[in-house]
TIZALUM-622333 format. One line per field, with one value per residue (C-alpha): y, x, z; residue number from 1; residue in one letter. Coordinates in steps of 0.25 Angstrom, whole numbers, padded with zeros to 4 digits. Last residue first. Layout:
<recs>
Y	[Y/...] .
X	[X/...] .
Z	[Z/...] .
resi	[NUM/...] .
resn	[A/...] .
</recs>
This chain:
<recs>
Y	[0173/0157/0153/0157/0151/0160/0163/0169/0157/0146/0133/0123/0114/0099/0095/0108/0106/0090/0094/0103/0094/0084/0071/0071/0062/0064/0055/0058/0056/0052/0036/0034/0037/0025/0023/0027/0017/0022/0033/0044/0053/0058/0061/0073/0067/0073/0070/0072/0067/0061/0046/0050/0058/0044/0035/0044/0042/0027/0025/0034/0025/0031/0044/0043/0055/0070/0074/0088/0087/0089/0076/0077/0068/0067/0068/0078/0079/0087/0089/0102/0105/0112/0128/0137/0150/0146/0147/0141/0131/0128/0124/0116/0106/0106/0102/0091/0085/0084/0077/0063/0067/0061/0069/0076/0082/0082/0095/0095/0104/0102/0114/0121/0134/0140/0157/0159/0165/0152/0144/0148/0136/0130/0116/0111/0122/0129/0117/0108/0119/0120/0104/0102/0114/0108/0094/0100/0106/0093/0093/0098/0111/0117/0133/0135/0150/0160/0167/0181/0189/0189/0175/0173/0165/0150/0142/0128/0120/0104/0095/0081/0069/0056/0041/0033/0021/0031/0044/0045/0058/0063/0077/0089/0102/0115/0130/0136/0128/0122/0112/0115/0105/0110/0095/0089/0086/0078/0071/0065/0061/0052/0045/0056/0051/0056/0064/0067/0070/0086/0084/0082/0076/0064/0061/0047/0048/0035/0037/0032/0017/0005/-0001/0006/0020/0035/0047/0042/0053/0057/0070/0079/0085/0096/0109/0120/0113/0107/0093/0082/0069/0063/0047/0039/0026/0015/0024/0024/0031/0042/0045/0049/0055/0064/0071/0080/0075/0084/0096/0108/0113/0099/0085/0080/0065/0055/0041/0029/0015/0000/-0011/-0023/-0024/-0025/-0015/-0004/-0006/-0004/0009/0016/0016/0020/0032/0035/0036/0043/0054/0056/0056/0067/0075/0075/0072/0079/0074/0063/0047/0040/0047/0043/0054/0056/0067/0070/0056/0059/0054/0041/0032/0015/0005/-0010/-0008/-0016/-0009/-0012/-0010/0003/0008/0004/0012/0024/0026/0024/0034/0044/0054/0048/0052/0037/0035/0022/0019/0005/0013/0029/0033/0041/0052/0059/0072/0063/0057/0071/0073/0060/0064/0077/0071/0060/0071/0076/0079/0063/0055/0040/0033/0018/0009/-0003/-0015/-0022/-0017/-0007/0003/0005/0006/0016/0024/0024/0028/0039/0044/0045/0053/0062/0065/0065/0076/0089/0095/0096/0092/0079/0066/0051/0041/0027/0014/0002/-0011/-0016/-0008/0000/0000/-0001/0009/0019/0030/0021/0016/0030/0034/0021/0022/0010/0008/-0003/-0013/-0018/-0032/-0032/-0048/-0050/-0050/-0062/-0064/-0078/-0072/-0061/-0071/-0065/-0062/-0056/-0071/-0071/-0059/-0058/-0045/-0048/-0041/-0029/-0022/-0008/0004/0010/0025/0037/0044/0056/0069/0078/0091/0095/0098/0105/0117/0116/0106/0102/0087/0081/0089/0097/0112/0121/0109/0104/0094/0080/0079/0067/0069/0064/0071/0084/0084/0085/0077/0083/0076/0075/0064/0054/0044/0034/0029/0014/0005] .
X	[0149/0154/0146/0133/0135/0140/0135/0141/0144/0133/0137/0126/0120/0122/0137/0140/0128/0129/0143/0137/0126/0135/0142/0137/0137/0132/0125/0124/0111/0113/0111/0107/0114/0122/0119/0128/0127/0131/0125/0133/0139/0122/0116/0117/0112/0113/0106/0091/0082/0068/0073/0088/0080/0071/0084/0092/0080/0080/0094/0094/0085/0089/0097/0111/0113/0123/0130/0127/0131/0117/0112/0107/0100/0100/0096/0098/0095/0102/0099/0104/0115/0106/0104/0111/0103/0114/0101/0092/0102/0105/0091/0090/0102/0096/0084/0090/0099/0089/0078/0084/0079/0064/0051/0050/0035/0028/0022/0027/0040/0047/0049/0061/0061/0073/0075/0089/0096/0101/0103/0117/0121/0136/0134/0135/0130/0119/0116/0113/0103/0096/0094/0091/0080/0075/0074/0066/0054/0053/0052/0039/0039/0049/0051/0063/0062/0075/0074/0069/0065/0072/0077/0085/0079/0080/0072/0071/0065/0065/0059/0055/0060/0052/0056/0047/0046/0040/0044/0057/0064/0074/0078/0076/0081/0078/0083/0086/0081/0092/0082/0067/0057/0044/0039/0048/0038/0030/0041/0046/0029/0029/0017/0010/-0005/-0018/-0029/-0041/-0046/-0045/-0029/-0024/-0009/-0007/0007/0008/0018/0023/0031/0019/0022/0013/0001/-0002/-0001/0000/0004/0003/0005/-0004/0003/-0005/-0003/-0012/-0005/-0013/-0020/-0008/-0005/-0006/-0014/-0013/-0013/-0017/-0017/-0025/-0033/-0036/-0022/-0023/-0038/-0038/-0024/-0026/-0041/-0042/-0030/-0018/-0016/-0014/-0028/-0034/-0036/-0048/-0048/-0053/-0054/-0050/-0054/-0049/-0061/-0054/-0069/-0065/-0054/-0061/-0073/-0064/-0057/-0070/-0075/-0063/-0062/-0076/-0073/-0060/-0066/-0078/-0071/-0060/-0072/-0074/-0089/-0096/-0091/-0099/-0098/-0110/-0115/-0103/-0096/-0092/-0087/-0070/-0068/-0070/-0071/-0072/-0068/-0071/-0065/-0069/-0083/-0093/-0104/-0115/-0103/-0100/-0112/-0115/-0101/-0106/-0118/-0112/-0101/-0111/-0104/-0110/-0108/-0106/-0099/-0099/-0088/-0089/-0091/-0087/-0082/-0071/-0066/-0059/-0070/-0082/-0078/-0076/-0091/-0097/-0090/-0098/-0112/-0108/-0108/-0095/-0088/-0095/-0091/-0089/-0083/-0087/-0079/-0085/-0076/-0069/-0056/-0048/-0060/-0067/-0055/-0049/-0061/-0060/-0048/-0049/-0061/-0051/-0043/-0052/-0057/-0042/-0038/-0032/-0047/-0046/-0032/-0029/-0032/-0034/-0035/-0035/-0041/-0034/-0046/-0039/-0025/-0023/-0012/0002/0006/-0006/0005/0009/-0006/-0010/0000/-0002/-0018/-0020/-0028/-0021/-0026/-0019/-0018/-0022/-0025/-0014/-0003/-0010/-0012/-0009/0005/-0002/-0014/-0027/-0037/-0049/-0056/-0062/-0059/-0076/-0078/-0084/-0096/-0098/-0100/-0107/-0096/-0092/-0096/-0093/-0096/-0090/-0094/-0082/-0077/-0065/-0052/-0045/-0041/-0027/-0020/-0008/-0010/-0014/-0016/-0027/-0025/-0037/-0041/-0054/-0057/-0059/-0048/-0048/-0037/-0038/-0029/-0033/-0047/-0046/-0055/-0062/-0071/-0085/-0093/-0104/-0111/-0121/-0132/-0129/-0140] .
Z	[-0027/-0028/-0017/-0021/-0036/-0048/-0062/-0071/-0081/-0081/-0080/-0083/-0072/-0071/-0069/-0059/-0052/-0049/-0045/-0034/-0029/-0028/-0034/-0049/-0059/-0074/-0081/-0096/-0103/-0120/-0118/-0105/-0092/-0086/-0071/-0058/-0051/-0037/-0038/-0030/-0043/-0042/-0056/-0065/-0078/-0092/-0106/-0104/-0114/-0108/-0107/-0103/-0090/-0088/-0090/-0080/-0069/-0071/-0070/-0057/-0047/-0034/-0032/-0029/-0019/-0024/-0013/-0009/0006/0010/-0001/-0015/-0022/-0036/-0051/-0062/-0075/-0087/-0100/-0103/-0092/-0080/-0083/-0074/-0065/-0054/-0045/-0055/-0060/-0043/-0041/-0054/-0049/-0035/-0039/-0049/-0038/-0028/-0036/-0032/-0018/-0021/-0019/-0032/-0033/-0047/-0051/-0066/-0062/-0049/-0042/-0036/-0029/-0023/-0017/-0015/-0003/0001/-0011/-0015/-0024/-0020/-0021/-0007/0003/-0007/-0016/-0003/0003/-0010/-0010/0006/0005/-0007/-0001/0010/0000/-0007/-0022/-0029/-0029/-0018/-0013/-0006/0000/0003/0016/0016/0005/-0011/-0011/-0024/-0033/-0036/-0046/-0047/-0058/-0057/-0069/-0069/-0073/-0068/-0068/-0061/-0052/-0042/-0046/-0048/-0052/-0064/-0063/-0071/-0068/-0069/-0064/-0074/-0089/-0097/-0104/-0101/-0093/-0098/-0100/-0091/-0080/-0095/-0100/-0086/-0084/-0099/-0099/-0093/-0093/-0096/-0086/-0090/-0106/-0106/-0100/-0087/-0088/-0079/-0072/-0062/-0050/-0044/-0029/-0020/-0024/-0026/-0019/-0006/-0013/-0006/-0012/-0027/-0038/-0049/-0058/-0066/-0079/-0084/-0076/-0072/-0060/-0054/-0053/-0043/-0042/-0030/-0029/-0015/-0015/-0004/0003/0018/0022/0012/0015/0029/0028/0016/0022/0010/0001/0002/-0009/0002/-0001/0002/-0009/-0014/-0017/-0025/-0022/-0031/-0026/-0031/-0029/-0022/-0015/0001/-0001/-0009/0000/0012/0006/0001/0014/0019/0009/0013/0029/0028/0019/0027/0040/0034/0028/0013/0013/0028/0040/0051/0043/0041/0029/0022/0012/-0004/-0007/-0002/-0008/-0023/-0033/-0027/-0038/-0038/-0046/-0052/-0047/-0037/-0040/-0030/-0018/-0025/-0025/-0009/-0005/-0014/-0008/0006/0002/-0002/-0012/-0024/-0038/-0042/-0060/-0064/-0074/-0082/-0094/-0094/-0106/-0099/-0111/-0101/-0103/-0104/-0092/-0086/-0090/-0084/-0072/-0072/-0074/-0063/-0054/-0048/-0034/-0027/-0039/-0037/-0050/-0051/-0059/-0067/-0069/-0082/-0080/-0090/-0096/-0084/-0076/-0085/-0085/-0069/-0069/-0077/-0069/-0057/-0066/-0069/-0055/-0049/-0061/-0053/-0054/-0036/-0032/-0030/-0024/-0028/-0017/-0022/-0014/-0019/-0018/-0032/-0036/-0046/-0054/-0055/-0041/-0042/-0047/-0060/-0061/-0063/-0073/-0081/-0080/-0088/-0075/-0070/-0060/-0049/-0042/-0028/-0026/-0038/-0027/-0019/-0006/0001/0008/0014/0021/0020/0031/0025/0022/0035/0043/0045/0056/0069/0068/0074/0087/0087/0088/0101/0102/0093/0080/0073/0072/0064/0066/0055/0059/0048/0053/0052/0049/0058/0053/0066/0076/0067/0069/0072/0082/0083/0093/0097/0084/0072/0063/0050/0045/0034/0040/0053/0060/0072/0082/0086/0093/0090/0097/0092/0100/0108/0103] .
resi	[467/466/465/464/463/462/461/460/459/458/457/456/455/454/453/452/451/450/449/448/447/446/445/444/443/442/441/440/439/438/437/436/435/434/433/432/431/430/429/428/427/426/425/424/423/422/421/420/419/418/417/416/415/414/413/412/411/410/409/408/407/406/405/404/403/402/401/400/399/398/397/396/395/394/393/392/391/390/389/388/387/386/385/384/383/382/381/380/379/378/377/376/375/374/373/372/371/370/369/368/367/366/365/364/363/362/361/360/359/358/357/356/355/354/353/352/351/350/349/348/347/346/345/344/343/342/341/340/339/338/337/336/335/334/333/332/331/330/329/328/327/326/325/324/323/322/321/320/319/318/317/316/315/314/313/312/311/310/309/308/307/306/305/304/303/302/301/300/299/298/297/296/295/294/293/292/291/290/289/288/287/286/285/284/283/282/281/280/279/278/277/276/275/274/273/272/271/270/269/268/267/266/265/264/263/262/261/260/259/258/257/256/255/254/253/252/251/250/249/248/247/246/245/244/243/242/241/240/239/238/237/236/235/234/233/232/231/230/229/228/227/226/225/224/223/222/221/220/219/218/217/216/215/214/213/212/211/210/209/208/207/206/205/204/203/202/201/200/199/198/197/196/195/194/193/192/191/190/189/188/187/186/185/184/183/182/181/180/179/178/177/176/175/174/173/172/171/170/169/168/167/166/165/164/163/162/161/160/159/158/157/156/155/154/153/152/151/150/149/148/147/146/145/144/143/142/141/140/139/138/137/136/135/134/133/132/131/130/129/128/127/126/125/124/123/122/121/120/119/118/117/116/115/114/113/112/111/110/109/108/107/106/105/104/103/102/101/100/99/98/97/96/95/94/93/92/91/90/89/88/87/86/85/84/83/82/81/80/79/78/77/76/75/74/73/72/71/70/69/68/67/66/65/64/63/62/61/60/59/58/57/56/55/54/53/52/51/50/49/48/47/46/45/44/43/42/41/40/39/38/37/36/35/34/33/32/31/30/29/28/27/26/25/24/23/22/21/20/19/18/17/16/15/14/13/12/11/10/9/8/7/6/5/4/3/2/1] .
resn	[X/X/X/X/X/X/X/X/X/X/X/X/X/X/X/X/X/X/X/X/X/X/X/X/X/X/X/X/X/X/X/X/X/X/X/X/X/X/X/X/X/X/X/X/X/X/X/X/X/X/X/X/X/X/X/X/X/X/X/X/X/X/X/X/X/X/X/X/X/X/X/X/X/X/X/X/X/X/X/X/X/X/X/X/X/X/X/X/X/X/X/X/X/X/X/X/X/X/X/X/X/X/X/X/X/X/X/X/X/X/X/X/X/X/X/X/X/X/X/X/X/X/X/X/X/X/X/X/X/X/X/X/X/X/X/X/X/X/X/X/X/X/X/X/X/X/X/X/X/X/X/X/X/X/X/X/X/X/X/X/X/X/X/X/X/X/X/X/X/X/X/X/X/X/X/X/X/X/X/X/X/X/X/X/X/X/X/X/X/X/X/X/X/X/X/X/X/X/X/X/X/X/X/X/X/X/X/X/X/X/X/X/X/X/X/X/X/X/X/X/X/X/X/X/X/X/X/X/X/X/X/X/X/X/X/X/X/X/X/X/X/X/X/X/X/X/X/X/X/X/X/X/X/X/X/X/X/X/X/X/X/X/X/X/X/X/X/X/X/X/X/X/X/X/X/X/X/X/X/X/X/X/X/X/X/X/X/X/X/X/X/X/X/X/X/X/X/X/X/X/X/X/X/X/X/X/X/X/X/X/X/X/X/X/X/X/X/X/X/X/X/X/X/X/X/X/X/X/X/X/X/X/X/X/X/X/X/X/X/X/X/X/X/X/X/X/X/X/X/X/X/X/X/X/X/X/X/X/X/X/X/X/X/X/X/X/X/X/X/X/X/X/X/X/X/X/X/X/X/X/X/X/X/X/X/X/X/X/X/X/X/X/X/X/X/X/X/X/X/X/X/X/X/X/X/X/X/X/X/X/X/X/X/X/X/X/X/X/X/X/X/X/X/X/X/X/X/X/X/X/X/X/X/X/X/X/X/X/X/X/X/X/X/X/X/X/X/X/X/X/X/X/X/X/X/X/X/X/X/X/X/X/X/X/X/X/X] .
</recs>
């Protein structure tokens, strides 16, 4: 029998990346040091059996649709972001800052299963013992029946558990502890994490049972190996949120079964995490009428309507060059917004200091935000307030032509729904739709007419170019 042979290679552990050396710098990604040494074997494998195909290879047009039907878990945010449900044999990779709320909900799920399906769900707990899970259940108010709870960090272990069982859902709480023996690296290593996910992804596969893994995220908030596990998983959610702030948003990065674009919002409370039903309401909580420098504008998100809040501030550059500081909307897109309002519509940006951020932590990633960052930008700068019960939607182009902007009868109903009378829209849609009762629409050509229909006059005060 031929002896095994081993050799030893670096992986870098933000990549993938194998090396024959180490580097400071990985190749790859332009980390640096994070190039891990790693033994690994080598030599031709044994021959195997020539694999069974029968009854693998299906026809397309004989599938059915109902072969990957999905479950609801009554969890309406959560079935939003994972598409309409969950899907069987769907691996789910959930990932988040540490005590953001991926444990809880994970345990959520769990209890809805248990009390939606007739099934036992097993719940894998390699960072706490079952003593402490027992206590946030009590917490959350999980009763606990149907729910088995596996600390176990061995893969093999929990591989033959799992076979024994045969549950309705499975939770890996989380990915970065549990290990096989067989694999070189200690748990949380780049070969350990590809090795269990893949693991868990062919028994997910080969049973239909659906899968959620949890996992750690880096210093820079991206999960610990991310390209190892985002192309082996099926979904991938993030749940985001700051550590003084109760509500949390779930959005989808990654989803083979439904759109990337749906954003699910959660408030943190004593009894786990419950739903926003209402997310426009909730980022306009501390929205204030007539306030410098904000503006409101109606988003997408998926298949829904959101409104939230835009502040600017601008301040007059003190040392060296002025900065452009963005939270939550596109670093570049503000540079082309500030540069447009200095040429086209007369606000002298280039010795002024800009921040804009958007309010409740969501991130704006579509151009029919440009017209409502521009408009708050130039009400801090010409220190005017928007006209009361304004909103603003649009895109801008480098000439400062106003862009039609898709889907604008459902943005006007969501700002008629929450009380807003006024409307800055592009003059370029080609339908122009009818406002609801009490909301006037209000067309605008450029950036500069937009500016004069949407901010308030204020006497005294003059532009850059009209010094």
């Amino acid at each position: 029998m031929e002896k095994q042979k081993f050799k030893t290679i670096f992986v870098c552990q933000k990549c993938g990346r194998e090396s024959p050396k180490w580097e400071g710098r990985c190749p790859g990604c332009q980390e640096w040091n994070c190039l891990i040494e790693t033994t690994v074997a080598t030599g031709k494998r044994t021959a195997e059996s020539k694999p069974d195909t029968s009854g693998r290879l299906l026809e397309l047009v004989k599938l059915r649709r109902d072969d990957y039907s999905r479950v609801s878990l009554n969890i309406s945010e959560l079935d939003r972001v994972l598409g309409g449900g969950l899907v069987a044999g769907s691996v789910v990779l959930v990932s988040g800052d540490p005590g953001i709320g991926k444990s809880t909900l994970l345990l959520q799920v769990s209890d809805a299963i248990t009390k939606n399906r007739e099934g036992q769900v097993v719940y894998v707990s390699g960072e706490e013992s079952s003593q402490q899970l027992r206590m946030r259940a009590e917490r959350l108010g999980v009763k606990g029946g149907g729910l088995y709870v596996y600390p176990e960090t061995n893969m093999e272990n929990i591989m033959a558990g799992l076979e024994s069982m045969q549950p309705s859902l499975v939770v890996i709480d989380s990915v970065q502890t549990v290990y096989l023996d067989e694999i070189n690296g200690a748990p949380g290593s780049i070969n350990q994490i590809r090795e269990c996910t893949l693991r868990l992804l062919r028994w997910s596969k080969k049973t239909g049972v659906p899968v959620f893994i949890s996992g750690h995220v880096t210093k820079d908030g991206s999960i610990a190996g991310p390209k190892a596990l985002e192309h082996i998983v099926d979904v991938v959610l993030s749940l985001e949120g700051e550590s003084f702030n109760s509500y949390r948003i779930l959005r989808s990065t990654k989803n083979r079964f439904g759109s990337t674009n749906e954003v699910g919002v959660f408030e943190m409370g004593g009894a786990g995490l419950t739903e926003v039903s209402n997310p426009s309401q909730f980022f306009l909580e501390s929205y204030e009428q007539g306030a410098i420098g904000a503006a409101v504008v109606p988003t997408l998100e998926g298949s829904r309507p959101l409104l939230v809040e835009i502040q600017a501030l601008t301040s007059p550059a003190a040392y060296g060059p002025p900065r452009r500081i963005s939270n939550g909307v596109d670093f570049n897109r503000l540079l082309l917004i500030c540069a447009v309002l200095t040429r086209r519509a007369g606000v002298g940006l280039y010795n002024q200091d800009v921040i804009v951020n958007v309010t409740g932590g969501i991130r704006i990633s579509e151009p029919a935000a440009d017209l409502g960052i521009a408009m708050a930008i130039a009400s801090s700068f010409r220190d005017a307030r928007l006209m009361p019960g304004t909103v603003a939607v649009g895109e801008i182009g480098l000439s400062g032509e106003l862009r039609s902007v898709p889907q604008m009868d459902r943005r006007i109903s969501e700002a008629a729904r929450l009380g807003f009378t006024r409307c800055v829209i592009p003059a370029a849609v080609k339908k122009i739709p009818r406002g609801p009762d009490g909301l006037d629409i209000i067309r605008a050509g450029s950036i500069a007419e937009a500016l004069k229909v949407g901010l308030e006059k204020k006497s005294g005060k003059k532009d850059m170019d009209d010094e």
